[in-house]
C-alpha positions as CSV (number, residue, x, y, z in Angstrom):
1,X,304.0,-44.3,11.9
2,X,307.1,-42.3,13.5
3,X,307.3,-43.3,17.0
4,X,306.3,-40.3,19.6
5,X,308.7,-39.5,22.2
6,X,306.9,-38.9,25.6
7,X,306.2,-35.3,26.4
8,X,304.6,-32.9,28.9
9,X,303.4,-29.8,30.5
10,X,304.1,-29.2,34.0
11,X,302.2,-25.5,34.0
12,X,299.5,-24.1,35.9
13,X,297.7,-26.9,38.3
14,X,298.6,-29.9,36.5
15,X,300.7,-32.4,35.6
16,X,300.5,-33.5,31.7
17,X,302.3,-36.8,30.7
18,X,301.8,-37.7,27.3
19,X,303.2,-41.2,25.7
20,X,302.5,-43.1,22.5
21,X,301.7,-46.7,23.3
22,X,302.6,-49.9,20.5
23,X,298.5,-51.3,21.9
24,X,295.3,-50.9,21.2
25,X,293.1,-48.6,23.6
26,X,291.5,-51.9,25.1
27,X,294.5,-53.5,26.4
28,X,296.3,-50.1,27.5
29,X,293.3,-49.4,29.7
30,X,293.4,-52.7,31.3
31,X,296.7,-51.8,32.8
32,X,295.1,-48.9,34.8
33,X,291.9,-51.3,35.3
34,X,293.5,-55.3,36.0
35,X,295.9,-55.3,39.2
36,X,298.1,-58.0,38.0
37,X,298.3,-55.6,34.5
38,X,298.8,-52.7,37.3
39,X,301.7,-53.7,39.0
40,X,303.8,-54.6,35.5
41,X,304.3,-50.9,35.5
42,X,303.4,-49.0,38.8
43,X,303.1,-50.8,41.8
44,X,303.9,-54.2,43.5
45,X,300.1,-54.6,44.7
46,X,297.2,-53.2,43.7
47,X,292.9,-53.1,44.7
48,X,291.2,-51.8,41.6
49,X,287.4,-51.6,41.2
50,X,286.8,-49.9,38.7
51,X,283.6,-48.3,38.6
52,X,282.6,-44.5,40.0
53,X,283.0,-45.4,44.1
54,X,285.8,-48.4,43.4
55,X,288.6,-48.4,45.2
56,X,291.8,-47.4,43.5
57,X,294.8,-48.6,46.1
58,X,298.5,-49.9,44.9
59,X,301.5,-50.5,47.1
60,X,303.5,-48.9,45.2
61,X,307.1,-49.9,46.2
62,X,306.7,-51.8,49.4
63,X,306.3,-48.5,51.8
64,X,304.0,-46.1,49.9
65,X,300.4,-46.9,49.5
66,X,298.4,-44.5,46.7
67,X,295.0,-44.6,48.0
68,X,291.8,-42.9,46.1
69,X,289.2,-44.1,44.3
70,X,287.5,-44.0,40.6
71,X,285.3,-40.6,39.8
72,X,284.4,-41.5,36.1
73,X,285.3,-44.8,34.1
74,X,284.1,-44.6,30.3
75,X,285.7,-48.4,29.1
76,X,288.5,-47.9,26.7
77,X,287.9,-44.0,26.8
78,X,288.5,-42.5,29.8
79,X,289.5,-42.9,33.6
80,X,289.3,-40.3,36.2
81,X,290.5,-41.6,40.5
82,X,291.1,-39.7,43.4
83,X,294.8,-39.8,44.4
84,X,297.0,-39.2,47.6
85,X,299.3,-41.0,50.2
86,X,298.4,-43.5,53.0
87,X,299.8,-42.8,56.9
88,X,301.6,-39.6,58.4
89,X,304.2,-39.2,56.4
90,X,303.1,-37.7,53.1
91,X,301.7,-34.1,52.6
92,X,299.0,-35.8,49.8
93,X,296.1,-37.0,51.8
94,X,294.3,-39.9,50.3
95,X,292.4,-39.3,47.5
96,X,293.0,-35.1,47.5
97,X,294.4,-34.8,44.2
98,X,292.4,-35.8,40.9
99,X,294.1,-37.9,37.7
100,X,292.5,-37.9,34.4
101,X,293.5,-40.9,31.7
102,X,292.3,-40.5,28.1
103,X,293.3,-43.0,25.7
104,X,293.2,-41.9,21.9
105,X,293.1,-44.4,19.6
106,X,296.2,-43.6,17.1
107,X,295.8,-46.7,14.1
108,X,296.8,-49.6,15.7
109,X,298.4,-47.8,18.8
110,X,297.1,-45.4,21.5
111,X,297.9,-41.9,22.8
112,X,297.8,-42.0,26.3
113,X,297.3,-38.8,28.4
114,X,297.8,-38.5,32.2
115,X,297.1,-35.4,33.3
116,X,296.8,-34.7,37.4
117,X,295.4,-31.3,39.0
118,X,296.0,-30.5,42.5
119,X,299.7,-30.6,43.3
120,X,302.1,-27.9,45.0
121,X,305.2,-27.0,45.5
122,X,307.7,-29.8,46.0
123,X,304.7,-32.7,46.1
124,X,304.0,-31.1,42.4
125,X,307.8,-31.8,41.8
126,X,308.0,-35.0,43.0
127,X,304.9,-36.2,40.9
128,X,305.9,-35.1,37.5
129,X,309.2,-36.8,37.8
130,X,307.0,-40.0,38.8
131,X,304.7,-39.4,36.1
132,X,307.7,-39.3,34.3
133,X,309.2,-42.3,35.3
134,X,305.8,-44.6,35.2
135,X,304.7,-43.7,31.8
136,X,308.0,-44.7,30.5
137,X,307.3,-47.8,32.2
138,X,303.8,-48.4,31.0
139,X,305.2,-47.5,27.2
140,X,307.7,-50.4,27.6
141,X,305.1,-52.8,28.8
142,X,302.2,-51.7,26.5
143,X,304.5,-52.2,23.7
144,X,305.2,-55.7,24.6
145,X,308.2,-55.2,26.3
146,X,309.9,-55.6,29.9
147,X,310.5,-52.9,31.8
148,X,312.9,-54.5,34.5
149,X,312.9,-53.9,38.1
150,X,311.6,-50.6,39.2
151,X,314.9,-48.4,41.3
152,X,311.9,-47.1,43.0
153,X,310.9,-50.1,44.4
154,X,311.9,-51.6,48.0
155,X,315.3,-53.6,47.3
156,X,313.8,-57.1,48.9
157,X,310.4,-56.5,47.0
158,X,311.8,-55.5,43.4
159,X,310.4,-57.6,40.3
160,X,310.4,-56.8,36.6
């Protein structure tokens, strides 16, 4: 099967990144679900509990912590967490926006979707060129690959 470029939709109240990953829906989900599958993509720590209450927390580049928690896990299926920005210095209070995960099975691959409501103005922007960046990321890894180090990443805590 033709391999899908990653696409999205930007419109409205929500962020839409859509990728086609070279896995089958139960391994992609573990990488939103497993830290140590967590932080091969996004993040260089992570707290996950995955279950409706769980904490959802990653460090993601050695000064911002995502902090939420899960809303609705349905294994292999579906993920829904709470999303926003530990300390001062971000405009996205912990857990204020909402992400949705589907994963569509697609043969012996999977159609990821990532969709998050709630952003505005330049917090929106800055988001969907995140989303943008990650879900490459998570394409490379799902598909076996390496990634490298993440540019986003702290210099002194980089790892790939």
């Amino acid at each position: 099967m033709p391999q899908r470029k990653d696409r999205g939709d930007d419109s409205g109240d929500v962020i839409e990144r859509v990728v086609r990953i070279e896995a089958r829906p139960e391994t992609v989900f573990r990488f939103f679900t497993e830290p140590a599958e967590m932080i091969r993509w996004l993040g260089i720590e992570a707290e996950l509990d995955p279950r409706p209450g769980g904490v959802f927390r990653i460090d993601a580049n050695g000064v911002d912590i995502i902090r939420g928690e899960f809303v609705e896990v349905v294994e292999n299926r579906k993920l829904v967490f709470t999303w926003g920005w530990e300390g001062g210095g971000g405009r996205v209070a912990p857990g204020s926006t909402r992400v949705e995960v589907t994963f569509e099975p697609d043969g012996d691959a999977t159609i990821v979707r990532v969709r998050h409501f709630g952003l505005r103005g330049e917090d929106r922007k800055a988001h969907a060129e995140g989303w943008q960046h990650y879900t490459r990321r998570l394409q490379i890894v799902g598909g076996g690959g390496d990634p490298g180090p993440d540019p986003r990443a702290a210099p002194d805590v980089r790892h790939g």
